[in-house]
C-alpha positions as a Markdown table, in Angstrom:
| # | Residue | x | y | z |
|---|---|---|---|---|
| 1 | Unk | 91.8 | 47.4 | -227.8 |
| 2 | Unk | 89.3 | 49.5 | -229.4 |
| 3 | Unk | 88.2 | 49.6 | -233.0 |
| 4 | Unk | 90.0 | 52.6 | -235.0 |
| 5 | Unk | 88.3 | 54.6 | -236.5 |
| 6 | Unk | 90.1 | 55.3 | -240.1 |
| 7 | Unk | 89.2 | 57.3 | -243.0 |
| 8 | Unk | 90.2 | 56.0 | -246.0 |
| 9 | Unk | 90.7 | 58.7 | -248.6 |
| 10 | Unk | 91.6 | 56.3 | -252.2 |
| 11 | Unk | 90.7 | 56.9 | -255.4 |
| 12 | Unk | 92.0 | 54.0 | -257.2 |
| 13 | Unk | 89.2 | 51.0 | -256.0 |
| 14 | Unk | 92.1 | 48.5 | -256.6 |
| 15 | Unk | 94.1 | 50.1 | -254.0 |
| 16 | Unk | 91.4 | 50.8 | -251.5 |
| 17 | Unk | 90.2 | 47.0 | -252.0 |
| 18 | Unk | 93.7 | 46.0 | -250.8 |
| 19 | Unk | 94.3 | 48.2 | -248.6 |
| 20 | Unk | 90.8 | 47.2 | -246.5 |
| 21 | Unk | 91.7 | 43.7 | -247.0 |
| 22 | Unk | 95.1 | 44.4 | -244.8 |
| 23 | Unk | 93.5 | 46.6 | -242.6 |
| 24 | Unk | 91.0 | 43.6 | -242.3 |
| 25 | Unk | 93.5 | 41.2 | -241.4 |
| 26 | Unk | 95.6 | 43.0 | -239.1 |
| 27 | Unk | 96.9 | 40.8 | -235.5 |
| 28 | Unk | 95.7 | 42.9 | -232.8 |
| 29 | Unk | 94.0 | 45.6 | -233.9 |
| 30 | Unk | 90.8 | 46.1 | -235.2 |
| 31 | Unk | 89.4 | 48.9 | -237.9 |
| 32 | Unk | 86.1 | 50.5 | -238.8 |
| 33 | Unk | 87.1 | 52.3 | -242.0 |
| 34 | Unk | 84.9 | 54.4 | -244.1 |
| 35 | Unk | 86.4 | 55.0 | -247.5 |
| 36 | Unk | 85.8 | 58.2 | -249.7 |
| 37 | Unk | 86.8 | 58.8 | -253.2 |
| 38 | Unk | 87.1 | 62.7 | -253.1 |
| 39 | Unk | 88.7 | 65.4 | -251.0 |
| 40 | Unk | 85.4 | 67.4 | -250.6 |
| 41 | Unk | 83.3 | 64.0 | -249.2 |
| 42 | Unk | 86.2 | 64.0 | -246.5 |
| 43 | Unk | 86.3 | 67.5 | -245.5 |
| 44 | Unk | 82.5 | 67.7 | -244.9 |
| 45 | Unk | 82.6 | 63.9 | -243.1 |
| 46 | Unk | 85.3 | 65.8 | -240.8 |
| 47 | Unk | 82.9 | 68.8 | -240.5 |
| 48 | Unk | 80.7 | 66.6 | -239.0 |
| 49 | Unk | 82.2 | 64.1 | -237.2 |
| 50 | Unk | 86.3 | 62.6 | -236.1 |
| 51 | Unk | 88.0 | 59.8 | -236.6 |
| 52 | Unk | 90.8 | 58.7 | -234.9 |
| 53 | Unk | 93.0 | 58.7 | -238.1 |
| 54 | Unk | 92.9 | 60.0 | -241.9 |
| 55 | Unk | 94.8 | 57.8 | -244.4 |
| 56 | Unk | 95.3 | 59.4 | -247.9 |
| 57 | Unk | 96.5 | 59.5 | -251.2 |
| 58 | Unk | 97.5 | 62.9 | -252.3 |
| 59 | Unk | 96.2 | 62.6 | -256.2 |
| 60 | Unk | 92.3 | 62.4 | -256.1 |
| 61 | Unk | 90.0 | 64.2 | -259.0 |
| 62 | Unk | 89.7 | 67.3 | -256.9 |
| 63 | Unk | 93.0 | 67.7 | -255.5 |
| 64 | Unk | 96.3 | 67.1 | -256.0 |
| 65 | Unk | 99.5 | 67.0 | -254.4 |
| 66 | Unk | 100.3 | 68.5 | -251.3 |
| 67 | Unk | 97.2 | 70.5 | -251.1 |
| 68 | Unk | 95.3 | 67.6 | -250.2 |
| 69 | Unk | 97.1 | 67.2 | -247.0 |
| 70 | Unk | 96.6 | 70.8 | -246.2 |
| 71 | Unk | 93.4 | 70.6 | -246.8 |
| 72 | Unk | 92.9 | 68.1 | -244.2 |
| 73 | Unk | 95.1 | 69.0 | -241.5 |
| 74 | Unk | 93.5 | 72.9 | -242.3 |
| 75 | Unk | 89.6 | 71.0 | -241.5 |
| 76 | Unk | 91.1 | 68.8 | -238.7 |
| 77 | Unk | 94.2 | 70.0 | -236.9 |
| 78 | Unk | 94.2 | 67.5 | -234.1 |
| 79 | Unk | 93.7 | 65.0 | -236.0 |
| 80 | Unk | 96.9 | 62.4 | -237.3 |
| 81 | Unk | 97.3 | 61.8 | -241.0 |
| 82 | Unk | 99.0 | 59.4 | -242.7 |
| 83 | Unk | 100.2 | 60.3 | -246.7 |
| 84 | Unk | 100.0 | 57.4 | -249.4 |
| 85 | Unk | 102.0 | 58.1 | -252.3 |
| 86 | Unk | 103.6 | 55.6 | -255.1 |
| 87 | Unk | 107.4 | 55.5 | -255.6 |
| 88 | Unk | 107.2 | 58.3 | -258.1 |
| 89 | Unk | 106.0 | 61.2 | -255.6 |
| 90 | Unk | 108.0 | 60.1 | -252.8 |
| 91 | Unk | 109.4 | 63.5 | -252.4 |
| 92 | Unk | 105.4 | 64.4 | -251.8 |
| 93 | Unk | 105.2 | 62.5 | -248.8 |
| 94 | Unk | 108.9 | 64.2 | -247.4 |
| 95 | Unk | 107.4 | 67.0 | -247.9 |
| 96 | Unk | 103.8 | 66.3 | -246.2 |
| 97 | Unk | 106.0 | 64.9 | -243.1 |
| 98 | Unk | 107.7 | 68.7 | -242.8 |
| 99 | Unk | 104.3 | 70.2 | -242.9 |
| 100 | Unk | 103.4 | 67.8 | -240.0 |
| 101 | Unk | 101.8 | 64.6 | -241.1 |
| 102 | Unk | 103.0 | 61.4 | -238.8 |
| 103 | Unk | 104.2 | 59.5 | -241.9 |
| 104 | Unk | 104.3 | 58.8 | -245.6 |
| 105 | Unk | 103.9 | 55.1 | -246.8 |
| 106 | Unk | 104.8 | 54.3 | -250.3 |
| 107 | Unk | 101.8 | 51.9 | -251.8 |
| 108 | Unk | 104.3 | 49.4 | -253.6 |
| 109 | Unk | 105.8 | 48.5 | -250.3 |
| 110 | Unk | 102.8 | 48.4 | -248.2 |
| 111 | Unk | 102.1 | 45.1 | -245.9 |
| 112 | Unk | 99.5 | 44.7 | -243.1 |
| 113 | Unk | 102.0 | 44.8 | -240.8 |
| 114 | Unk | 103.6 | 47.4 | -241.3 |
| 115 | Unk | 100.5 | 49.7 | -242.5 |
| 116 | Unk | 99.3 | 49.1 | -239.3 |
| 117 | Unk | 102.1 | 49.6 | -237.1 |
| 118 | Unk | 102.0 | 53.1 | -239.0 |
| 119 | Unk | 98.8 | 53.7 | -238.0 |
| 120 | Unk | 99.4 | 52.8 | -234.3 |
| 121 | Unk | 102.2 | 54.8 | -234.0 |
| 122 | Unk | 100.7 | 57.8 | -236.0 |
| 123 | Unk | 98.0 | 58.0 | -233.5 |
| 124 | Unk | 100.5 | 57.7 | -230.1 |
| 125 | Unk | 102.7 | 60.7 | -231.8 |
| 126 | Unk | 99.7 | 62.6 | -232.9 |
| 127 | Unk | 98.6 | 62.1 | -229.0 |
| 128 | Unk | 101.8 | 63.0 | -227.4 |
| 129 | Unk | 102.4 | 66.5 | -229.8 |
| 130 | Unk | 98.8 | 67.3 | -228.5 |
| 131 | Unk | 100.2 | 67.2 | -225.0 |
| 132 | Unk | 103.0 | 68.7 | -226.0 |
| 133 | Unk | 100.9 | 71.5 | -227.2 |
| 134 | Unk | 98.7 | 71.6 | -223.8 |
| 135 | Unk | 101.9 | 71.8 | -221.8 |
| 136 | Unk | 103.5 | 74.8 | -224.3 |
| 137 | Unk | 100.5 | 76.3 | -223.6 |
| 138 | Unk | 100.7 | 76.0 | -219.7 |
| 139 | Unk | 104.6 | 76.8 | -219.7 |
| 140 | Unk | 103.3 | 80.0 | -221.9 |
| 141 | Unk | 100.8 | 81.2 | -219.3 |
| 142 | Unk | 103.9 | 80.7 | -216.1 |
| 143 | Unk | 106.2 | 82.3 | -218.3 |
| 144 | Unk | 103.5 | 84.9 | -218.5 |
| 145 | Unk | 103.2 | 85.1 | -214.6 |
| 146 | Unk | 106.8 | 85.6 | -214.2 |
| 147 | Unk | 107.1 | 88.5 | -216.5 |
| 148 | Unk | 104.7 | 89.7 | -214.6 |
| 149 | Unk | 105.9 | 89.6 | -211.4 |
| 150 | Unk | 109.4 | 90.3 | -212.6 |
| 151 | Unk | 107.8 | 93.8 | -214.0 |
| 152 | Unk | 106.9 | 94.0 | -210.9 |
| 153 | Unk | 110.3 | 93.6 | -209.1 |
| 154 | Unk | 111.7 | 95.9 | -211.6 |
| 155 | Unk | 109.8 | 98.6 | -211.0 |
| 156 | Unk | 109.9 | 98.0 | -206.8 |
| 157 | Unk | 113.8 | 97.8 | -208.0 |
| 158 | Unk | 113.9 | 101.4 | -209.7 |
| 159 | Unk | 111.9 | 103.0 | -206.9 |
| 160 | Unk | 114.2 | 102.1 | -204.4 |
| 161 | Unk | 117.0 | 102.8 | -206.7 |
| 162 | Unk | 115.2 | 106.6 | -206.9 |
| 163 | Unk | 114.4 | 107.2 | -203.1 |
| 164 | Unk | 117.1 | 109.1 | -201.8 |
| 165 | Unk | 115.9 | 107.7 | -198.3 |
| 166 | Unk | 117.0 | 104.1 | -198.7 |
| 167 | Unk | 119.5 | 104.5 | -196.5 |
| 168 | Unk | 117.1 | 105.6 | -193.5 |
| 169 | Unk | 114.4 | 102.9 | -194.6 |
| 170 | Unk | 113.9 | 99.9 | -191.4 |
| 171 | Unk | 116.2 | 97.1 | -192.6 |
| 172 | Unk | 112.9 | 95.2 | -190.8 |
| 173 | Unk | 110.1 | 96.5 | -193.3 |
| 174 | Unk | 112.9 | 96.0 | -196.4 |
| 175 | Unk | 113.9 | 92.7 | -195.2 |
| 176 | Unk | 110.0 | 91.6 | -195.2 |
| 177 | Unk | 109.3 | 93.2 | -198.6 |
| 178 | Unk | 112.0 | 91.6 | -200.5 |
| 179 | Unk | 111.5 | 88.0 | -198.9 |
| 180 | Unk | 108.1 | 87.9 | -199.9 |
| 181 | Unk | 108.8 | 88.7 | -203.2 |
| 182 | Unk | 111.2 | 86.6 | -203.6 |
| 183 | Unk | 108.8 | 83.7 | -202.3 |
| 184 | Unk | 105.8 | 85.1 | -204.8 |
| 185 | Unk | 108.5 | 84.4 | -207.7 |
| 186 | Unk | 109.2 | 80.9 | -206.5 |
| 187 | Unk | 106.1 | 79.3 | -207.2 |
| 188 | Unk | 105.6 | 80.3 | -211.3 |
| 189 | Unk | 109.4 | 78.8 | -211.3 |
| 190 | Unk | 109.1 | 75.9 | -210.0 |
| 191 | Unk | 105.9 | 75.9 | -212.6 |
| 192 | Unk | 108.3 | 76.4 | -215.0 |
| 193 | Unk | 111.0 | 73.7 | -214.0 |
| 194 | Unk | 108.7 | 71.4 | -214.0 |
| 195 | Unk | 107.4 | 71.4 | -217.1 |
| 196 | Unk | 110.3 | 72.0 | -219.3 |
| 197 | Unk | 111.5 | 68.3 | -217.6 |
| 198 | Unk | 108.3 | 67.0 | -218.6 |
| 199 | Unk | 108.8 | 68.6 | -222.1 |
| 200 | Unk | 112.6 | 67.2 | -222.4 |
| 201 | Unk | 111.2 | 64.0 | -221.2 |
| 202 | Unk | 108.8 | 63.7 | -224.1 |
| 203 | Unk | 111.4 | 65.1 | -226.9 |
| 204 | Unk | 114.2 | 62.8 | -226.3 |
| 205 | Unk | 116.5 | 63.6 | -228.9 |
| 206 | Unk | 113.8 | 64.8 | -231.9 |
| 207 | Unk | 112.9 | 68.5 | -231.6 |
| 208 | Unk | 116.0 | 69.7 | -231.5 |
| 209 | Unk | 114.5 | 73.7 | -232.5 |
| 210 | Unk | 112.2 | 72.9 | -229.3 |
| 211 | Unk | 115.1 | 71.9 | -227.0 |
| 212 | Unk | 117.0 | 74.7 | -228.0 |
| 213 | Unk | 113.9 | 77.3 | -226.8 |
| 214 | Unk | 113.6 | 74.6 | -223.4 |
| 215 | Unk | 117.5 | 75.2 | -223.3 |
| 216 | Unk | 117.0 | 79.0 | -223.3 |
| 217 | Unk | 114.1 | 78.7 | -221.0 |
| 218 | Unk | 116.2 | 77.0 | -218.9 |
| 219 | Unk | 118.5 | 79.6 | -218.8 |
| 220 | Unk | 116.2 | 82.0 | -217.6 |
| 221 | Unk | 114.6 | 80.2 | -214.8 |
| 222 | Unk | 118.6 | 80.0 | -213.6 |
| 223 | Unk | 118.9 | 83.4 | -213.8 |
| 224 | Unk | 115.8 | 84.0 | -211.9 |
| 225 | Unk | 116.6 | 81.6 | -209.2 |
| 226 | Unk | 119.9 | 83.7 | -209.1 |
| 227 | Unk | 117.8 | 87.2 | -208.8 |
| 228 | Unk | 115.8 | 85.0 | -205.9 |
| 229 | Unk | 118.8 | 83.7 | -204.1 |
| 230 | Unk | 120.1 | 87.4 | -204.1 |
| 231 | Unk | 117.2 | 89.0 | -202.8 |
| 232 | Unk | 116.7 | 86.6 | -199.3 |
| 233 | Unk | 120.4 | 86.9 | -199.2 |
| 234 | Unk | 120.0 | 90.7 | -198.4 |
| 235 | Unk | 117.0 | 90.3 | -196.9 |
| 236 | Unk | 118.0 | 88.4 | -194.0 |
| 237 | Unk | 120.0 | 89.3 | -191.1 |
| 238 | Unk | 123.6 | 88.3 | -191.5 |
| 239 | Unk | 125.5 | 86.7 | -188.4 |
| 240 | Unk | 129.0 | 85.2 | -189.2 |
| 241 | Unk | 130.1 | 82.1 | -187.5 |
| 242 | Unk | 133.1 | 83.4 | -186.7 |
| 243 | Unk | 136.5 | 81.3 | -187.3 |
| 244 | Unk | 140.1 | 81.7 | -187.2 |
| 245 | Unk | 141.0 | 82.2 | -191.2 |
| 246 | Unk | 144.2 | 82.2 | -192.6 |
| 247 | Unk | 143.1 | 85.0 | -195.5 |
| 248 | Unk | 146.0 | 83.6 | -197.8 |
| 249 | Unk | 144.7 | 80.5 | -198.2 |
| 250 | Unk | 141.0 | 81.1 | -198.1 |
| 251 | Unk | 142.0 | 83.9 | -201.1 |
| 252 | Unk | 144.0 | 81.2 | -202.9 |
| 253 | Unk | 141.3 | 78.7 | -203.1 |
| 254 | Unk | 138.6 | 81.1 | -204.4 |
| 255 | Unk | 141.4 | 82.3 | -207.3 |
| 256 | Unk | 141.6 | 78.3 | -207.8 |
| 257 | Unk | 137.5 | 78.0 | -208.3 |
| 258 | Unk | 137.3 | 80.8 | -211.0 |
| 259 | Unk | 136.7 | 78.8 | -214.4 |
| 260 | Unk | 139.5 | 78.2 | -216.6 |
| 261 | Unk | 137.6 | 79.3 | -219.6 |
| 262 | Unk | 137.2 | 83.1 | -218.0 |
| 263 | Unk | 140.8 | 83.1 | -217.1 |
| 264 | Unk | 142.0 | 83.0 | -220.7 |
| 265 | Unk | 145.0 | 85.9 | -221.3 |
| 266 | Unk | 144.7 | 86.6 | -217.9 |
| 267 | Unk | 147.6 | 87.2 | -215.3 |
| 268 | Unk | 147.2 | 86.5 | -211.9 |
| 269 | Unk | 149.4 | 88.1 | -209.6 |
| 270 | Unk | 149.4 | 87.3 | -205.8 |
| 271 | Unk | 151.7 | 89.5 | -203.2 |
| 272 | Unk | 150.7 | 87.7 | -200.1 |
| 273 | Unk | 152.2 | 89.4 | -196.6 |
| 274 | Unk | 154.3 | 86.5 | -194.7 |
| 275 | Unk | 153.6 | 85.4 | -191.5 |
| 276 | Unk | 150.1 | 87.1 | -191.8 |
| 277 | Unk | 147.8 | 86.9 | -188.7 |
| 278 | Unk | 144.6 | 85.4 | -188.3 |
| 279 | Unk | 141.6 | 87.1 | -188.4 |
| 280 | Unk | 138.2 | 86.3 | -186.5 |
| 281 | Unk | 135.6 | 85.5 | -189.1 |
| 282 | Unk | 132.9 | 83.1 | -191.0 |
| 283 | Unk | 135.1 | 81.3 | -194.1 |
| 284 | Unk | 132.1 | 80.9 | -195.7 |
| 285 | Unk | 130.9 | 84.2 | -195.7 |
| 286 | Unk | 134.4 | 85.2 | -196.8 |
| 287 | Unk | 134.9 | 82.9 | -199.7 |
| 288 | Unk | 131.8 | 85.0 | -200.8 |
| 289 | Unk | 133.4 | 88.2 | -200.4 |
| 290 | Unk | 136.6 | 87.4 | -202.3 |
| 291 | Unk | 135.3 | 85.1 | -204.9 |
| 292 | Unk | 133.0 | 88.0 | -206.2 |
| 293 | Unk | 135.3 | 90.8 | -206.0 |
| 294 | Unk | 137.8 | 88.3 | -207.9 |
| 295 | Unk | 135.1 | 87.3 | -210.7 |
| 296 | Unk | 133.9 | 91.0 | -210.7 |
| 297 | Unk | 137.6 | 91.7 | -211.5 |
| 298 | Unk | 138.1 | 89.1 | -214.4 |
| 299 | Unk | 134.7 | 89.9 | -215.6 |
| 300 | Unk | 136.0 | 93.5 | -215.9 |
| 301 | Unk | 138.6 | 92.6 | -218.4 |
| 302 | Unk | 136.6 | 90.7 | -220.5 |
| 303 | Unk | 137.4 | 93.5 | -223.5 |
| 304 | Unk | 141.0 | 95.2 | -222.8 |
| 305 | Unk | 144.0 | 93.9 | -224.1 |
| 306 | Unk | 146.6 | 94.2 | -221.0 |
| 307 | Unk | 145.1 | 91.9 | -218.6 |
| 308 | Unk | 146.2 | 91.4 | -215.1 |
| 309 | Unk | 144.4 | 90.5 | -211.6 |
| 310 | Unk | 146.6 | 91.2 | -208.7 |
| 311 | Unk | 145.6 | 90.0 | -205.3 |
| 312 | Unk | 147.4 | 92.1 | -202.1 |
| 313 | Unk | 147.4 | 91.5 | -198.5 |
| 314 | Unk | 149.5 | 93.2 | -196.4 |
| 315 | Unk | 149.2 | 94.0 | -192.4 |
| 316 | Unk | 148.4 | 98.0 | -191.3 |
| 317 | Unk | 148.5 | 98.0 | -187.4 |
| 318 | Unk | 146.1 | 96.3 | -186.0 |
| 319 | Unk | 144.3 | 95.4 | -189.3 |
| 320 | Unk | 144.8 | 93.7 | -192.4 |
| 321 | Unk | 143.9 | 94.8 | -195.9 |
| 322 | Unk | 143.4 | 92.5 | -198.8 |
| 323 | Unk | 143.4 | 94.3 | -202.0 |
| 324 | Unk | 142.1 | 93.0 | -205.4 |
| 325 | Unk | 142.6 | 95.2 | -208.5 |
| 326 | Unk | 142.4 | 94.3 | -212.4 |
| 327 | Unk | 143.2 | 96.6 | -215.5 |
| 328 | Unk | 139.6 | 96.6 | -216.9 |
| 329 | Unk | 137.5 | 99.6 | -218.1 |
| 330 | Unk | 137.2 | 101.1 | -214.9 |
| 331 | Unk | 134.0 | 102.0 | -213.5 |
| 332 | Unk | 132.9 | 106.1 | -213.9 |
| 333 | Unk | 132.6 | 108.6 | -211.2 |
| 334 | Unk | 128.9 | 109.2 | -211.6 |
| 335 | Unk | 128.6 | 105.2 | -210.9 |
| 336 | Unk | 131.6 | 105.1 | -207.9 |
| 337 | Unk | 128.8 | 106.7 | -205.8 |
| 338 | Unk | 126.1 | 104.2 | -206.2 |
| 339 | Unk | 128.4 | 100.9 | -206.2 |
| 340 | Unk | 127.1 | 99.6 | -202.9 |
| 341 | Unk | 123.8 | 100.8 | -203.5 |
| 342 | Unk | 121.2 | 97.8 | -203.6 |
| 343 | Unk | 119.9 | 96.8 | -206.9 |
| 344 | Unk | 122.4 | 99.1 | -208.7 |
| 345 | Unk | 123.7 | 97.6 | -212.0 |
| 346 | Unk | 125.2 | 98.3 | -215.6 |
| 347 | Unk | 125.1 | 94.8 | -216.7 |
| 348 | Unk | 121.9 | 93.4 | -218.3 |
| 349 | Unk | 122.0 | 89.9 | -216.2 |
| 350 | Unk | 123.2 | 90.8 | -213.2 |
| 351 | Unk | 120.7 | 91.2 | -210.0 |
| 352 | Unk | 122.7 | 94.6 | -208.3 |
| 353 | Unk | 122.6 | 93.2 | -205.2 |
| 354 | Unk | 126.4 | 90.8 | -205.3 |
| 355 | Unk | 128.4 | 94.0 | -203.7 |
| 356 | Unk | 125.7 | 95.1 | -201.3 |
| 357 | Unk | 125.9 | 92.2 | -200.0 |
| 358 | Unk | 129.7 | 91.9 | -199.7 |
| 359 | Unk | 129.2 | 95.4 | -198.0 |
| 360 | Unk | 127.1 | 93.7 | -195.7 |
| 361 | Unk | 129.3 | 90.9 | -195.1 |
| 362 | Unk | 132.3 | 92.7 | -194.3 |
| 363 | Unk | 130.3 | 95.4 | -192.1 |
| 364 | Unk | 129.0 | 92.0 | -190.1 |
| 365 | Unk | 132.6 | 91.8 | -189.5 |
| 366 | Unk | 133.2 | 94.8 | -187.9 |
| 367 | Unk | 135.4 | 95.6 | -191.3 |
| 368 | Unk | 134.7 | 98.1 | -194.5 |
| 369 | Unk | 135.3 | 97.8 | -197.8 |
| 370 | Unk | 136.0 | 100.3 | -200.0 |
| 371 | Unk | 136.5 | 101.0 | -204.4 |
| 372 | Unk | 138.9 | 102.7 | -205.9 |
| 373 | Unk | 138.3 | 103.3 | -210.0 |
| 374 | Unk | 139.8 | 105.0 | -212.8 |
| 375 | Unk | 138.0 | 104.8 | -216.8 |
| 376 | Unk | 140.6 | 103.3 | -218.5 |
| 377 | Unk | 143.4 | 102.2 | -216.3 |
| 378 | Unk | 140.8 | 99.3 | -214.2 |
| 379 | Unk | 139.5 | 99.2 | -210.5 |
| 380 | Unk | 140.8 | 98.6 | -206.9 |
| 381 | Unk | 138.8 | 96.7 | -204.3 |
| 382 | Unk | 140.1 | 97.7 | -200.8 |
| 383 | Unk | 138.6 | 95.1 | -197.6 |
| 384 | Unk | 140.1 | 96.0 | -194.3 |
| 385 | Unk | 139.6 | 93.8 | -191.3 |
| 386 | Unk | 140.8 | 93.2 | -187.5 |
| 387 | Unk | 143.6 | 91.0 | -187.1 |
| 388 | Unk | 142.9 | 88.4 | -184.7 |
């Protein structure tokens, strides 16, 4: 191993002598120390030149305290420092540790060992918070790229929102626009995922304000994968793989996969038709449809006292209809118009495109779909498909 370079700052020759001498005979490790008497001798040394490590007492002639530290850190940030302070300042050192120093020692119960098993370790933890930093840094600039191209999105979102010829726009040309898009976002994501695992790697269990911001970040990569999934969902073509489905029970298992915490005051209510046909169509497409309407439902009623989610199918001629109401807020008549509508949305995390694509769905069926609202009294989601 190399020699470490230390800078002993010590006022107190008695204490300097001993602490070279167990420096000296450290197992291991080697030192080249240069030892200093006074704060100022340090700060221009440091000015000048690094070390690998600066090993202090905090009461010199021209400094005391915690100032010394900061002084130090303030002329060398990168740099690891290690606080010396007798038994009757220990709360000194505590403090240097918050204001990031690697580690306090108290003089009365220093050995060679141990001193330098401090040292070691001050210098790996300095290293790894300097990565840290560098990969903050990097994660800053992808988060960066993302709000950019998210700003982007938006405001792609909003002017298709505003065109009033959305509906005569080639599927083709939208199809293309949003995949690539979506595929642009990808990239500064995976960015991102990568290097909060690094991060959480590194932290183990000590940062826990950190974590909490990785948790968050996180969070929003989730989201955005969402937003991604979404968009090459309506982008490309949809062609069911079409089944015989029992709609009963394909209904009755998406109820079943709604959490339990969400379902809390909630009453379900299911008036299932007997001996329902079958209907021609792709389960998994289906569970789609009804497991969004369902959570849309619940979601609805997150804020009303009488809460109920009733689930209807009943047989009209040659169709069936499968109806799934709540007793939410209801959903105004300006915003009845636009439901379908791509990209349309009230709610802050949602990506405006789950009913268009259950629109979708059930038009790839041959079927409709239709809403049915009223402020106050909750919201009716009407699917009518061929029977089989």
């Amino acid at each position: 191993m190399n020699k470490i370079k230390l800078i002993l700052l010590e006022d107190d020759p008695a204490d300097a002598r001993l602490i070279k001498e167990m420096l000296a005979s450290a197992k291991g490790v080697s030192f080249e120390i240069e030892h200093f008497d006074k704060l100022k001798n340090v700060l221009e040394r440091l000015s000048a030149e690094g070390c690998d490590l600066v090993l202090t007492d905090l009461h010199l002639p021209d400094s005391q305290g915690l100032e010394t530290y900061l002084a130090i850190r303030k002329q060398a940030p990168a740099l690891p420092i290690v606080v010396l302070t007798g038994s009757y300042s220990e709360d000194l050192g505590i403090e240097a540790i918050h204001e990031g120093a690697q580690d306090y020692l108290l003089k009365d119960d220093l050995s060679s060992s141990f001193l330098c098993r401090s040292i070691v370790y001050a210098i790996e933890r300095k290293k790894i918070e300097e990565d840290l930093r560098i990969e903050k840094d990097e994660l800053k600039d992808a988060v960066d790229r993302l709000k950019t191209i998210n700003k982007e999105l938006k405001e792609t979102q909003n002017k298709l929102i505003e065109s009033e010829r959305l509906a005569t726009i080639s599927r083709v040309a939208a199809a293309a626009a949003a995949a690539a898009a979506a595929h642009e976002t990808r990239n500064p994501l995976a960015v991102i995922e990568s290097i909060t695992y690094y991060l959480n790697l590194i932290l183990h269990e000590s940062a826990p304000e950190v974590r909490d911001k990785l948790s968050q970040i996180d969070d929003a990569v989730d989201r955005a994968t969402l937003y991604i999934t979404h968009l090459l969902d309506f982008a490309k073509p949809i062609i069911p793989d079409l089944k015989d489905l029992e709609v009963n029970g394909l209904i009755e298992e998406c109820l079943k996969k709604i959490p339990e915490g969400m379902l809390a005051g909630i009453e379900i209510e299911t008036d299932f038709a007997l001996m329902l046909p079958k209907i021609k169509a792709d389960p998994e497409l289906m569970r789609r449809v009804f497991f969004h309407l369902a959570q849309n439902a619940v979601e609805a009623m997150e804020k009303v006292k009488s809460k109920k989610l009733k689930v209807k199918s009943e047989q009209e001629g040659d169709f069936i209809k499968i109806r799934i109401s709540d007793t939410g807020k209801g959903i105004p008549e300006e915003n009845l118009l636009h439901i379908f509508d791509p990209f349309f949305t009230t709610k802050a995390k949602e990506t405006g495109l789950g009913l268009a694509i259950c629109q979708r769905i059930i038009a790839a069926h041959q079927g409709e779909i239709e809403v049915k609202s009223e402020v106050g009294m909750g919201t009716e989601f009407v699917i009518k498909l061929k029977r089989q």
